[in-house]
C-alpha positions as CSV (number, residue, x, y, z in Angstrom):
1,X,1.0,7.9,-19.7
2,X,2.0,10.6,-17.3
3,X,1.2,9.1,-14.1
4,X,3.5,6.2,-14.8
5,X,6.4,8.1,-13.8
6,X,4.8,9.2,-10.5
7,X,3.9,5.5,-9.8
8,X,7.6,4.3,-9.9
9,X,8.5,7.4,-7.6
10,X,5.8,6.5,-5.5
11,X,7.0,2.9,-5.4
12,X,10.8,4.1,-4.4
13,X,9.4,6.1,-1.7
14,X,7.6,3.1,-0.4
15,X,10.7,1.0,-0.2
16,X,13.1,3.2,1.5
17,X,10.6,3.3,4.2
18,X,11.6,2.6,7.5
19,X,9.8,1.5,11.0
20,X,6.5,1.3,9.5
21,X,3.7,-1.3,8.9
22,X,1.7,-1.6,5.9
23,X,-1.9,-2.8,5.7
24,X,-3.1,-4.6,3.0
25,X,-6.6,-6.4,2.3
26,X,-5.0,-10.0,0.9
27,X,-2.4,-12.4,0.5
28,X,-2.1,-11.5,-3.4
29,X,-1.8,-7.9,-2.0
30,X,1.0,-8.9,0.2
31,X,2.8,-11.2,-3.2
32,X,2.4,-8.0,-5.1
33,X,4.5,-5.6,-3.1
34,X,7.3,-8.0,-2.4
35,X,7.5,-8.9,-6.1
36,X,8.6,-5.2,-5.4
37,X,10.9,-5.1,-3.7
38,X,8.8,-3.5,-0.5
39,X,10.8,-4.7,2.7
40,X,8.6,-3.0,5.4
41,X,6.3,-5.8,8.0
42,X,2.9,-6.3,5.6
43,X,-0.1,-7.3,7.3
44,X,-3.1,-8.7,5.7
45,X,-6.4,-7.3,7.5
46,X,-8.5,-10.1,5.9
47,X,-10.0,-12.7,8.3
48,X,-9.0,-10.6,11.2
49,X,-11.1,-8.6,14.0
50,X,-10.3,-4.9,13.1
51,X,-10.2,-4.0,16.8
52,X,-8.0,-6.4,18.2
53,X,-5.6,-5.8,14.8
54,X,-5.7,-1.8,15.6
55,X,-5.1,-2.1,19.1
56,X,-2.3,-4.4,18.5
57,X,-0.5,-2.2,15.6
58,X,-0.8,1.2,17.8
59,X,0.8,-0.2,20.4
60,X,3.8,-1.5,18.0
61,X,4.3,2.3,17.9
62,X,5.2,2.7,14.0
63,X,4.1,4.8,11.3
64,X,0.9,2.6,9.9
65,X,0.7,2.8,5.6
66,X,-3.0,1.7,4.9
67,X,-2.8,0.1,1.4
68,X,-6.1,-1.1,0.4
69,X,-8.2,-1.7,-2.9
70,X,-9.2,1.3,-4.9
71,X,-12.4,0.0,-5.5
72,X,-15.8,1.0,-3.2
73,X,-14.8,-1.6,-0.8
74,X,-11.6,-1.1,-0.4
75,X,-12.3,3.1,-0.1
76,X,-14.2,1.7,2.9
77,X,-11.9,-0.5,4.1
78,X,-9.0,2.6,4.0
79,X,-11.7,5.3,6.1
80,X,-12.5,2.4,8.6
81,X,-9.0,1.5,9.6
82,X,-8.0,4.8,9.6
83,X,-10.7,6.4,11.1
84,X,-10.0,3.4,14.2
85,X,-6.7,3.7,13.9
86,X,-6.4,7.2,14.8
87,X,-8.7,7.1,17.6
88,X,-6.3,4.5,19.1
89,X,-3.2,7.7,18.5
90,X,-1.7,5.6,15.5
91,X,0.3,7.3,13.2
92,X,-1.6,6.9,9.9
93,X,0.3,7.6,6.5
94,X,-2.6,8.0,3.8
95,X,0.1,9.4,1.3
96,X,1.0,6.4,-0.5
97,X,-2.9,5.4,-1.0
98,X,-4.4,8.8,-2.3
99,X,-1.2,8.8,-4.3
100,X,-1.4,5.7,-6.1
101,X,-5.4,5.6,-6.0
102,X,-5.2,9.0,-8.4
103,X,-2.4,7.6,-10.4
104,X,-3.7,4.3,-10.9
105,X,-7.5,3.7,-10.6
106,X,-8.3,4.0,-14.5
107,X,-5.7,1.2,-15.1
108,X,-5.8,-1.0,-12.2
109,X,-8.1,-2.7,-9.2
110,X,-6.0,-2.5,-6.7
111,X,-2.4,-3.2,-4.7
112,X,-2.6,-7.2,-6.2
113,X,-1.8,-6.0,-9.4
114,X,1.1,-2.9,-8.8
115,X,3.6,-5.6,-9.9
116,X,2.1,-6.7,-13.2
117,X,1.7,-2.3,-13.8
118,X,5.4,-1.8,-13.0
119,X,6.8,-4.7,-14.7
120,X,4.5,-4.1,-17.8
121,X,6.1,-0.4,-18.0
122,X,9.4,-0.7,-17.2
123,X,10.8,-0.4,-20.9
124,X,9.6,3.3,-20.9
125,X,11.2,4.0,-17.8
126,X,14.3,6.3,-18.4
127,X,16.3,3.5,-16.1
128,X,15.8,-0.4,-15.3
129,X,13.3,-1.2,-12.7
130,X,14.6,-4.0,-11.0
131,X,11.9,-5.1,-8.1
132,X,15.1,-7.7,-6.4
């Protein structure tokens, strides 16, 4: 698979991230990249009122990673926070999402199962993948 070593570049990007906030549909979501080893605050949008969540994360004044489902919903989910967020002057990184969205789609739903992907193809990686 070519995209697989994209994914794990992708991935390293993610965790050397710094000051920002990533937004993610569920708890599983959330699970998922810490099995990874991502460090950065996660917040679940589910359950929550998206403009009181917006107004609050804008005003936290960090770089805002919008990691939804690649599925319909979650496509919509991604254009409606961003589309809020930067009307509020958030910073809005849509990077890591169209990234992993080409690079992943065909063989996964979404950010709940990244782990299960990286751990699954870590043997062909040319070095260890450790998510700890």
């Amino acid at each position: 698979m070519n995209s697989e070593k994209e994914v794990f570049e992708i991935i390293e990007r993610l965790k050397r991230e710094e000051n920002a906030l990533i937004l993610i549909e569920g708890r599983r979501d959330a699970e998922s990249l810490k099995n990874i080893g991502i460090e950065s605050e996660i917040i679940c949008i589910s359950q929550k009122n998206m403009y009181d969540l917006t107004l609050d994360l804008v005003k936290k004044d960090k770089k805002i990673i919008i990691l939804t489902d690649f599925d319909s919903e979650g496509t919509h989910l991604f254009k409606e926070y961003r589309k809020e967020l930067e009307s509020l002057g958030g910073t809005i990184d849509a990077t890591y999402y169209r990234e992993l969205k080409f690079h992943l789609k065909k063989f996964i739903k979404g950010i709940e199962d990244i782990d299960n992907f990286l751990f699954t193809h870590q043997t062909s990686r040319p070095y260890s993948y450790n998510p700890e």
